[in-house]
N, C-alpha and C positions, 0 to 999 in steps of 0.2 A: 504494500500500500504506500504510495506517494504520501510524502508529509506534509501538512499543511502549513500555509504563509506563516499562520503564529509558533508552529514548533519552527518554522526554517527560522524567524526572527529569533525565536527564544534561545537556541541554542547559536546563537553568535558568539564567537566570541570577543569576550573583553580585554582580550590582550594575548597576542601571538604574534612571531614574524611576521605575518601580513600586515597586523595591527600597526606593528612597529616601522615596518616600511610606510605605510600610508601616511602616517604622522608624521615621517622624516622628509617627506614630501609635501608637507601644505606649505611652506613656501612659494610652491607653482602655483596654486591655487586658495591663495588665504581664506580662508575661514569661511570653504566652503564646504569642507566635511566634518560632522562628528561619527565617532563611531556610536552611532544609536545602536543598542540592544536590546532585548525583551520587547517581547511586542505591548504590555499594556506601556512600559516607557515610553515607547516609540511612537504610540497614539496621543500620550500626553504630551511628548516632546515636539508634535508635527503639528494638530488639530487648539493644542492648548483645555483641551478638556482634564477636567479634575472631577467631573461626577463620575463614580463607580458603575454606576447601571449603565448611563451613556457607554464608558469603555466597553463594557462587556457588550452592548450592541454593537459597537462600531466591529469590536471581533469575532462578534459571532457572523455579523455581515460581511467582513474582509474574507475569513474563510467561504463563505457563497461566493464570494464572484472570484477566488481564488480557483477554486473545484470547478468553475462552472466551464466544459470545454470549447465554449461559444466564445470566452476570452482567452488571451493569448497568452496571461502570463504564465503559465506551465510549461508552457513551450518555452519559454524566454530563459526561464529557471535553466530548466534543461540543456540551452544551450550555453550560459556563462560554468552551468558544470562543469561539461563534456568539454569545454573548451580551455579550462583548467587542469584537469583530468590529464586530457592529453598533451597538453603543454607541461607538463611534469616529466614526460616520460620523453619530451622531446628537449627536455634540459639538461638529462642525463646522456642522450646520446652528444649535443654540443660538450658537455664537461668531455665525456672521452675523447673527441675530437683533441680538444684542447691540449689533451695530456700525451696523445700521440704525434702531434705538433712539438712539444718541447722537451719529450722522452724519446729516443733513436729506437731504442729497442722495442716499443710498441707503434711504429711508425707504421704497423699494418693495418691499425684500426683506420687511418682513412682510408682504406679502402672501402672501409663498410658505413662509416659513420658521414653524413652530412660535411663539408663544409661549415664555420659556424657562421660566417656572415648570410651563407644560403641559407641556413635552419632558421637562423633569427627574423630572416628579413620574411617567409612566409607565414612563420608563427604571427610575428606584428601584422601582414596583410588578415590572414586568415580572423584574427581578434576584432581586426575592423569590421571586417564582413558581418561578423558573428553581434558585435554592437550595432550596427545598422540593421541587422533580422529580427533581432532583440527589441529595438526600439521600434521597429513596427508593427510588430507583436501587441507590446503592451499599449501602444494609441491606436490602436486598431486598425491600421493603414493594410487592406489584403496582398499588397507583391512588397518585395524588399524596393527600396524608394531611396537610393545613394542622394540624389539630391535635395529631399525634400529632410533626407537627415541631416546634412550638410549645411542648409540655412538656419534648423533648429540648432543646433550644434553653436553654430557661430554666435546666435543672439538668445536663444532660451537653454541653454544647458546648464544643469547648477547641482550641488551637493552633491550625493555619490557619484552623479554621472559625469558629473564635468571630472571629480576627482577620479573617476577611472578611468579616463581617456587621458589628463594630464599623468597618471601613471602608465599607459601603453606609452606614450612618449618617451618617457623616463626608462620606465625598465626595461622595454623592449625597443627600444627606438636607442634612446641615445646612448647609455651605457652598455648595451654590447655594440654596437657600430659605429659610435663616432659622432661629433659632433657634423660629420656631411652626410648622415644616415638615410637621411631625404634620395639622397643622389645615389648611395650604395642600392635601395629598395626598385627605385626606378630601373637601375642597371639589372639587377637582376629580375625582374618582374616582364623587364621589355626582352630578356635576352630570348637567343636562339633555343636552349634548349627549357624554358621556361615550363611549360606546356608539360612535359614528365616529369622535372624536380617536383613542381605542385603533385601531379595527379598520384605521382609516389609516395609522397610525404605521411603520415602516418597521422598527423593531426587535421589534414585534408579531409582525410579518408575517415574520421571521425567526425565529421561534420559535412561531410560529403552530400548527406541524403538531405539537408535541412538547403543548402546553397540554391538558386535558380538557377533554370537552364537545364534540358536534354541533354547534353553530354558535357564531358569533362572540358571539351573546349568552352562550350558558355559559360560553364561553371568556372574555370580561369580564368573568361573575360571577365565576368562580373565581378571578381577579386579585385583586379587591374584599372575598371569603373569604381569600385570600393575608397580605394588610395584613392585614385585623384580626385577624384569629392572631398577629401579630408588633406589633402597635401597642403594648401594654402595654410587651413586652419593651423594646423602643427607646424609649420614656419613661422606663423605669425606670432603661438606661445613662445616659440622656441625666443626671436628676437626680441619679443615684449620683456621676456623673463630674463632671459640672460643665461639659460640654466644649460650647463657644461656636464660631461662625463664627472671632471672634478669636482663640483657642485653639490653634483649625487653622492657623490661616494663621501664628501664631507658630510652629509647630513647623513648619509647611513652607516658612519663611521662610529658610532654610538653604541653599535650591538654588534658589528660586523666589522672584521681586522682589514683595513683595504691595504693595499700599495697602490699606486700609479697605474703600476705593469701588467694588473690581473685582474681589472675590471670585466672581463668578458668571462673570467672564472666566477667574480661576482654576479654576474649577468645571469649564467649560467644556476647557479646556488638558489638564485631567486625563484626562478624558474621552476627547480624542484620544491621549493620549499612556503612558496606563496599561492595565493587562492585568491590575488585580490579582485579578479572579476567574477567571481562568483559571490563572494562576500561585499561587495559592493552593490553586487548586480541585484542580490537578498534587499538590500535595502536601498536601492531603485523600484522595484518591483511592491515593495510595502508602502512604499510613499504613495505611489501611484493608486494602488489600492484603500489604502487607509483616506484618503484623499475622497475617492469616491464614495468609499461605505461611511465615511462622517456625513458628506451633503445628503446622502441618502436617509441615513439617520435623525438626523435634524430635520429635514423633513417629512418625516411620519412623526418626531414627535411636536409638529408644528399643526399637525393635521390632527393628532390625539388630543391638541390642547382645544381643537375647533369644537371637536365634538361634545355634545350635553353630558352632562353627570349625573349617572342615574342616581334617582334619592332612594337608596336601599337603607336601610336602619343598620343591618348586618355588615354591609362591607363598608360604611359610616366609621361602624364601631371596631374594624380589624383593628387587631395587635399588631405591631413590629415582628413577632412570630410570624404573620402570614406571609410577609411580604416575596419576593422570589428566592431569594437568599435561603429561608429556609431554615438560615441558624441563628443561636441564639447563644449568649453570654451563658454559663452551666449547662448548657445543651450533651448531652452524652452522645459522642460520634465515632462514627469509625474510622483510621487514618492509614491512608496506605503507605507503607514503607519498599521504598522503590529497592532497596539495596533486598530483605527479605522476602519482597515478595508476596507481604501477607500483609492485611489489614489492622490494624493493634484499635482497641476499645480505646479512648479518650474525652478528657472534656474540654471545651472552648474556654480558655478565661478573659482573653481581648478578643476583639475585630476591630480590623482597621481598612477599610475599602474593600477586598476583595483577599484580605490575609487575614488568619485565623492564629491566634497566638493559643497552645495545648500544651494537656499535662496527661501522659500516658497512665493511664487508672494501672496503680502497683509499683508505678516506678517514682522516682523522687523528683524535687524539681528541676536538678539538674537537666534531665532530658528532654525540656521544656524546651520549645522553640516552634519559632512562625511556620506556618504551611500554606498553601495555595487552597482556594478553593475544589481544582481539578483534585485536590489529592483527601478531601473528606467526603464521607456520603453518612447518611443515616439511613440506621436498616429496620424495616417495617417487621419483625419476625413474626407477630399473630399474623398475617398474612404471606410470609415466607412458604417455600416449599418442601419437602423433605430435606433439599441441598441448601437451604437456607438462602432462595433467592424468589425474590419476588415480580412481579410486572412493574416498571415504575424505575428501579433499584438501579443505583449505578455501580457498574462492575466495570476492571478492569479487563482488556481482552488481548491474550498473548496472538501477535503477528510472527509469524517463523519466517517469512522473507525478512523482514527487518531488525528482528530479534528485540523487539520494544514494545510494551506494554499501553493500551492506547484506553482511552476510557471511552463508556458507550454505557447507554439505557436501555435496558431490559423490552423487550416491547413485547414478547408473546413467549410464550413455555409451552412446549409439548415434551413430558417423561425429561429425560436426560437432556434434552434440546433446547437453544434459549435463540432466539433469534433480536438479535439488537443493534440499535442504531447507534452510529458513531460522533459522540460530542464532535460539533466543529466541522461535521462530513455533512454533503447531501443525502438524500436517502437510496441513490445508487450504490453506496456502501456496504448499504442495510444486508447483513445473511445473516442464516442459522451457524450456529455453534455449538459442538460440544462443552461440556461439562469441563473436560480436562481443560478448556481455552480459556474460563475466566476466572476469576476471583470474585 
């Protein structure tokens, strides 16, 4: 099962070599990136919303038009992956390059290993592509559209996405090629045997089937239309900023040992060891989204406030108990423990928005600490079933492709069988399950 927009936000991380590259890079682009994480953050950080129930519509909404395959952004995901993915493995064949280059005795690996000015300078085309298919994905534009990215580019591009283009320049433009990296890309792009280095390339060939065009010929031109749509623009950073092979390597100098002489081995390093168009591309894709499911948001409850108030006496007089939430201050809950596996009896002694502060009933206060809504349920047992699970009930439900635990609502029981719906999922999700799959 695919993950949804708020597990790919939630599981961001807050600090790793990409993190640290990126931030060694806002120079290029001042203070146009934060590393936003967790997705309720990310909705208060974008929309400025601080009410609880708003967040959790705006994310219960961003998940619908995430899953929904009539939008593009699953596609988009997929592509700044796959395009990470295999630019890992296309970092490791340039590092060997590198090393058979200035070791004699393993001089045979160029035979098998790329060029590195050739490996780099298709990877960079290929990233272009792949941000232009990307970007018409997620505004819905139906054919890849080099130009119409090209003008967005120049005058509306900002936060992750300008900063992930300002880093293609960087890591894969300027510091493995050179400060005329423009010119090495053209020379190889336009050469003679052009047309087979690409159609060979192994990061091609993973992104192959997403590129326009019938055959690998079209499929090369439109790389080649890709760059030159965007060659202006990356001259023009390049000269606005000032920003040098040496430049880089002084700001990545910080966590990474440079010399002068082995910047294409740095080049190379990054390559393996970064993800920043995927992890950008996450929170390109959340903006976008989160963006839309607020207006939308906002607008149902602008339309809830039109409608009359029915005079019921009964729901006049509801408690804080009723409300959707569900819990309450001494409330006795159940809490899943993701490391065990298994739900522990406890009770709530704070809330605070959408966090539950608990005390495991037998254990002392030490083991006291905050949890996530996703991670409590209360269980109805006069209503349970022989296996102690009732219609209603939220269970955890094990995924064996993904090996992760995903939470879902009970919706029907037959004997051993539970068929339930997936928090966060549309109801194309919705199966039956064995007993052995949930908790």
């Amino acid at each position: 099962m695919d993950k949804s927009i708020v597990q790919l936000v939630d599981e961001l991380p807050s600090d790793n070599i990409t993190v640290k590259v990126l931030k060694a890079l806002d120079y290029v682009a001042p203070g146009q990136w934060d590393n936003l994480v967790g997705f309720d953050n990310t909705v208060r950080a974008i929309t400025g919303e601080t009410d609880a129930n708003v967040i959790k519509r705006i994310r219960d909404r961003a998940d619908s038009i995430y899953l929904d395959p009539q939008n593009g952004y699953q596609a988009a995901i997929k592509l700044y992956q796959i395009i990470d993915k295999a630019d890992a493995a296309m970092g490791t064949a340039a590092l060997a390059n590198k090393v058979s280059e200035k070791i004699s005795f393993l001089s045979f690996l160029g035979n098998i290993t790329p060029k590195a000015d050739v490996t780099q300078t298709i990877d960079l085309v290929l990233k272009i592509a792949v941000e232009i298919i990307a970007f018409c994905k997620i505004n819905g534009i139906p054919q890849p559209n080099p130009q119409e990215f090209a003008n967005t580019l120049a005058n509306n591009y900002q936060n992750a996405s300008l900063m992930r283009m300002a880093a293609l320049v960087c890591i894969d433009g300027i510091l493995p090629l050179g400060p005329d990296f423009l010119i090495k890309i053209q020379e190889v792009i336009g050469g003679a045997t052009a047309n087979d280095a690409i159609a060979q390339n192994p990061v091609f060939q993973a992104v192959n089937s997403s590129l326009p065009g019938n055959s690998p010929a079209d499929k090369v031109g439109f790389l080649s239309q890709a760059f030159n749509s965007v060659q202006g623009w990356m001259n023009n950073l390049v000269a606005k900023t000032g920003i040098t092979p040496q430049s880089i390597a002084n700001g990545l100098s910080s966590f990474v040992q440079i010399a002068d002489d082995n910047l294409d081995f740095v080049a190379a390093f990054l390559d393996q060891t970064t993800n920043y168009f995927e992890h950008t591309g996450i929170q390109t894709v959340a903006r976008s989204i989160i963006l839309q499911a607020h207006t939308l948001v906002k607008a149902e409850i602008a339309e809830e406030a039109k409608k009359p108030q029915k005079q019921d006496t009964a729901s006049a007089t509801k408690s804080k108990s009723d409300t959707p939430t569900q819990y309450d201050v001494n409330s006795t809950v159940e809490v899943w423990d993701e490391e065990d596996e298994e739900w522990y009896k406890a009770t709530i002694q704070k809330i605070k928005d959408d966090q539950f502060f608990i005390n495991y009933v037998g254990y002392g206060s030490s083991s006291d600490e905050w949890v996530g809504e996703d991670a409590i349920r209360i269980r109805a047992l006069e209503s349970s079933d022989d296996n102690g699970f009732a219609v209603g009930q939220k269970v955890k439900c094990w995924d064996e492709e993904n090996e992760e635990w995903y939470s879902a609502t009970i919706e029907e029981i037959r004997g051993q069988q539970y068929f339930v719906h997936y928090q966060g999922y549309d109801s194309s999700y919705d199966e039956w399950l064995d007993l052995a799959e949930i908790r």
